[in-house]
N, C-alpha and C positions, 0 to 999 in steps of 0.2 A: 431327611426330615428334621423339624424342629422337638426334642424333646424339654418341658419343665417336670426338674424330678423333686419331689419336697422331701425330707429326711429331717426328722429332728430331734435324735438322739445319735450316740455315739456308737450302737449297735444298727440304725437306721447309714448313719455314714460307712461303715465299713460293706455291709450289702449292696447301699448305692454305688460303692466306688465299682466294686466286681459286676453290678449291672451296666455302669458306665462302658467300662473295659469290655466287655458283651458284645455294646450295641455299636458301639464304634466296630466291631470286627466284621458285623453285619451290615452294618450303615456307613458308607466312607465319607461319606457329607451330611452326618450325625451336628446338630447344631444344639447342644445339652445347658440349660442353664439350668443354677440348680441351688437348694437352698441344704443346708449338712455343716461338711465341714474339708480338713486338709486331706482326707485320703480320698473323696467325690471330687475335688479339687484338684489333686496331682493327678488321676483317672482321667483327666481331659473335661470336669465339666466348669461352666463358668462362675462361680462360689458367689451367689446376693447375699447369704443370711446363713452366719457361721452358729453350729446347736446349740451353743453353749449358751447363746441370749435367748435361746427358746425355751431350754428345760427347766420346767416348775414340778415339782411331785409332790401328790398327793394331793387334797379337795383343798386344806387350810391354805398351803399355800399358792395354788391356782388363783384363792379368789385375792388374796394379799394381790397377787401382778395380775389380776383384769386387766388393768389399763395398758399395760405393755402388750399382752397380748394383744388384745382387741387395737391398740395399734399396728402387731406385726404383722394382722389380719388383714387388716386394714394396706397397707402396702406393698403385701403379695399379690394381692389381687389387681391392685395395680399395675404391679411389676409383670405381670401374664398375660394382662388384658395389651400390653404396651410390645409386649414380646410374639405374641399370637404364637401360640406351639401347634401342632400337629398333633401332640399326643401328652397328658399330663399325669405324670405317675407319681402316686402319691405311697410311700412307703411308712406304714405301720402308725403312730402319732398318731392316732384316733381323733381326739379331743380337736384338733387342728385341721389334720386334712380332710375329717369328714364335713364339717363344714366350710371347707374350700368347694371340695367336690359336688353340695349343695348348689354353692353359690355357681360353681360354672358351669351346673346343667340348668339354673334359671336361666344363665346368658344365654347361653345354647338355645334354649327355647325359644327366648324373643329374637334370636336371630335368624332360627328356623320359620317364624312366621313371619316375619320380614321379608325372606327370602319367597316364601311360598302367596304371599300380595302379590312378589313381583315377578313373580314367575322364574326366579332365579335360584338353581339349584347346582348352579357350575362346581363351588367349590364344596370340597369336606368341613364338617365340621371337627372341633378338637376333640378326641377320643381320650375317656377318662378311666384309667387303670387305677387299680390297689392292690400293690403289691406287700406282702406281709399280711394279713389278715389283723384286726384288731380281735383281740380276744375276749370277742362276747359269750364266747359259749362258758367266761366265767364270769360275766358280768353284764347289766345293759343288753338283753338281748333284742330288748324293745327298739335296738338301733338298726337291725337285720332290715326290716320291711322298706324303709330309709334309704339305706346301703344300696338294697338292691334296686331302688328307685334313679339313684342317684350314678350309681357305678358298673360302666359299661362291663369292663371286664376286672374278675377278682385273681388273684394269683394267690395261693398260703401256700406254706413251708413247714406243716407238720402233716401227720398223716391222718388224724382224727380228724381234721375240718374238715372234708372234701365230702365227708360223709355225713358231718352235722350239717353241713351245708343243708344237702342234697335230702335226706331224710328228713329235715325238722324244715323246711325253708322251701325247698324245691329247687332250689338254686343250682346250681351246675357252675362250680370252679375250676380254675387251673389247679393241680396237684405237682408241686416242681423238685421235690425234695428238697433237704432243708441245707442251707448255702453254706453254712458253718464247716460242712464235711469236708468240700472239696479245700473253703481257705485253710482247714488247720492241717489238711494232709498233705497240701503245699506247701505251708508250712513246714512242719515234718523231713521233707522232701529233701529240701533247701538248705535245713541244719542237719548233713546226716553226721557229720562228725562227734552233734552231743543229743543225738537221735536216742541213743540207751541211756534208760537213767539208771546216772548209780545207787547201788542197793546199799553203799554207805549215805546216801543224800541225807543230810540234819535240813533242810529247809523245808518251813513250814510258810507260803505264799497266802498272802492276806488281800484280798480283794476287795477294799468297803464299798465300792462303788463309782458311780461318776458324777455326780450331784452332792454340792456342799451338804443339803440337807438329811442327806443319807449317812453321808460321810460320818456326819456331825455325833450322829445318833450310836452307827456300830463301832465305827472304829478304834474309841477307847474300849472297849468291852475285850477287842480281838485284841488290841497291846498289852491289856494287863494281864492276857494266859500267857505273855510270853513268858514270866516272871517265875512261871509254876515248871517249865522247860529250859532251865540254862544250859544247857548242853545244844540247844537246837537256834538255828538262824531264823530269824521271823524277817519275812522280808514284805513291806507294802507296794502296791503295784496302785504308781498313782496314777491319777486321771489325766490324758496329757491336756485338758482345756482348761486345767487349775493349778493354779501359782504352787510353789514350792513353797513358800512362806505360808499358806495355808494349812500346811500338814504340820510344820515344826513345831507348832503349838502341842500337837500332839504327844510326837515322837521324842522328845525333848530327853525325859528320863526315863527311854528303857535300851541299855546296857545292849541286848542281843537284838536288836532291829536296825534294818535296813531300809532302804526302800528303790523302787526302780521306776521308769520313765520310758514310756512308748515301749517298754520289753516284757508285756506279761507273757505273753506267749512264751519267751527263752525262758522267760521265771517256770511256768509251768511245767514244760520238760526237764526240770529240773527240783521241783518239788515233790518232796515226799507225801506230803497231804497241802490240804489248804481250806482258810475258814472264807466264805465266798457269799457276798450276798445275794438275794433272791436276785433275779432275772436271768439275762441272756448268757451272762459269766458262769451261772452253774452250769449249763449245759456244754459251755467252751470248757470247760474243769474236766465235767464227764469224756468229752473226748481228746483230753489229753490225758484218759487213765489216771487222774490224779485224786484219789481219797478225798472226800471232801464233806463239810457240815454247810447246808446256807442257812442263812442269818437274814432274818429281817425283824426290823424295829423302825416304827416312824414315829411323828405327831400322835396322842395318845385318840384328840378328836379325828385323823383322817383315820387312824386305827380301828378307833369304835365305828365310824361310819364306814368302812371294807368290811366290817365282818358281818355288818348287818347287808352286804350285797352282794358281798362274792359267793358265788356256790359250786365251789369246786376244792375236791378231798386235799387237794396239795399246790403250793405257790410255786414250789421247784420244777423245773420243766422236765427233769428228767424222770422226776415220778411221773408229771400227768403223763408223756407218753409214755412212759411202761404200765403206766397205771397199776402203782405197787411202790411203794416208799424203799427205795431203791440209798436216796443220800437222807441222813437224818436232816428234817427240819427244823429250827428254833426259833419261833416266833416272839414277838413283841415281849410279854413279860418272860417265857420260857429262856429271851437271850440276858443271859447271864453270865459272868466269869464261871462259875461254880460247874453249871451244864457245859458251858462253852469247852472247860477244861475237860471235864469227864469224856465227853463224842471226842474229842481230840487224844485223850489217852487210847481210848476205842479204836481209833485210825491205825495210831501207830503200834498197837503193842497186841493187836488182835491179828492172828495171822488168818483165820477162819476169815472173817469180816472181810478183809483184802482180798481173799479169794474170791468171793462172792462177789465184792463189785468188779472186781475185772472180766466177771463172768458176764453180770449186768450190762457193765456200759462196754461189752463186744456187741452184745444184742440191738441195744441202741444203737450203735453205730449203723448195725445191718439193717433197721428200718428207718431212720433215716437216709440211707445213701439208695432206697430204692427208686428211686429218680431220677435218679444219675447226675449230672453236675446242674444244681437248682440257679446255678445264677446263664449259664445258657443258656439252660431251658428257660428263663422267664424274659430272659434276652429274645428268644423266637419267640414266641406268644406274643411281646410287644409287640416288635418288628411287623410279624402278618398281622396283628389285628389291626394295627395301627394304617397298616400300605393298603387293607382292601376297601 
């Protein structure tokens, strides 16, 4: 079968590659073109539109590159209509694929009644997956009705959707568990030599994120605690889709900082704590047992306009599923050197505290992994829905 899979974050590439890897073991004449980045790219699919010319965050600067977008819009659709898939899976990127997904069950439509003038009903039409779930149920939920207008089959990877789905919507999802599990316990696997971390470890792994704009905003906050900890290695884990020269600006004069490239993962197995911004990386932290505070600070207007939409107790992932503030959060004015350092003395020098989250993020682990390996499972789920 023809697969087009759209990804367009660095958290969306790492899923699509493991789902790539999937469907080729399923599909041996798997024909995948696909819009991500180098790890959906080495996975065997064919790389149109690498993420890094995709990702805008936040509302200010979404509308700053309209024009890019609504261009890159603009020649996917192209680029699909010119490829005809069998099945188009659009992973997590809300803003983007769900107006893809719009756009290709118009198509679908007038080629359904085209076909149905002519009496012609030989071929399938292209079947439209979403996999990841966008995460209305903290925002936008006015997009559900939409959604499920629009999108044949849903796939999520937490365990609360399936049943906000289902209770608030009436919808009926794939439930796959969450795919992170299986990449970092292969992970794990793989490095068993520096598998134990040492209980002398001084590193403290700094996370700003993968977007200059993000970058921009935490990551002097997280270098200037290092100054309060000369004894400890601060190490940043840069974005592998951003120059080198980009961060030096930052890193310039602090004495005990490092930083590393494509090895958060080694970074984390080997971190004592770490300061990690909001998203997908807190929860990559939690199941590398690693102490952690997240951090977010953006633009003060997409600021003010999130807090007037979002409605939901906690940004970190690994509160909402435990639902229980599990890693301390430091939001917009709350991130500070001052707090920054304090939750950071908290990590390392409270033994009580460490116990408790090791306690926690076991628990997490165990409800996330009831699934069993989520990028298989949504490898089958495609596969049949896609062949019947």
């Amino acid at each position: 079968m023809k697969y087009y899979i759209i990804a367009g974050e660095a958290s969306g590439d790492l899923h699509g590659s493991n789902l790539i890897k999937e469907l080729k073991r399923l599909d041996a004449g798997a024909e995948i073109r696909c819009w991500g980045g180098d790890l959906m790219q080495a996975a065997g699919g064919t790389l149109v539109k690498h993420y890094r010319d995709l990702a805008f965050m936040g509302f200010a600067e979404v509308a700053m590159n309209l024009k890019t977008i609504l261009a890159n819009l603009k020649f996917c659709k192209e680029d699909i209509l010119q490829f005809k898939p069998d099945v188009l899976v659009l992973i997590d990127y809300p803003g983007f694929n769900l107006r893809v997904a719009k756009w290709m069950r118009e198509i679908r439509n007038k080629e359904l009644e085209i076909r149905n003038e002519k009496g012609n009903n030989s071929s399938s039409l292209t079947k439209i997956i979403f996999y990841i779930s966008p995460q209305v149920w903290a925002w936008k939920e006015s997009r559900v009705p939409k959604m499920k207008k629009y999108i044949d089959k849903m796939i999520v990877i937490l365990p609360f959707e399936k049943d906000y789905y289902k209770n608030k919507w009436d919808w009926d999802v794939e439930y796959t568990g969450h795919p992170l599990v299986q990449v970092i316990d292969h992970f794990k696997e793989s490095n068993q030599t520096s598998n134990l971390k040492p209980q002398t470890s001084n590193i403290i792994a700094l996370l700003p994120g993968s977007r200059k704009q993000e970058i921009a905003k935490k990551l002097p906050i997280m270098l200037e605690v290092s100054k309060s900890f000369p004894d400890h290695q601060f190490v940043v884990a840069k974005a592998a889709a951003l120059d080198d020269e980009f961060y030096a600006g930052f890193m310039h004069s602090y004495t005990n900082v490092s930083s590393v490239k494509n090895k958060t993962y080694e970074l984390l197995m080997q971190a004592k704590a770490a300061l990690v911004t909001s998203g997908t990386a807190t929860l990559e932290t939690a199941l590398f047992e690693v102490p952690e505070v997240v951090c977010y600070k953006g633009s003060n207007i997409s600021y003010q306009i999130a807090k007037r939409l979002v409605k939901i107790k906690y940004i970190a992932l690994v509160n909402l599923i435990m639902n229980k503030p599990v890693v301390k959060e430091l939001i917009q004015d709350e991130l500070t050197v001052e707090n920054l350092r304090h939750e950071l003395s908290q990590l390392l020098n409270d033994p009580e505290r460490r116990r408790q989250l090791q306690h926690d993020y076991h628990e997490l682990k165990q409800i996330l992994s009831a699934g069993g390996d989520a990028s298989a499972n949504a490898a089958r789920i495609i596969f049949k829905f896609s062949s019947a």
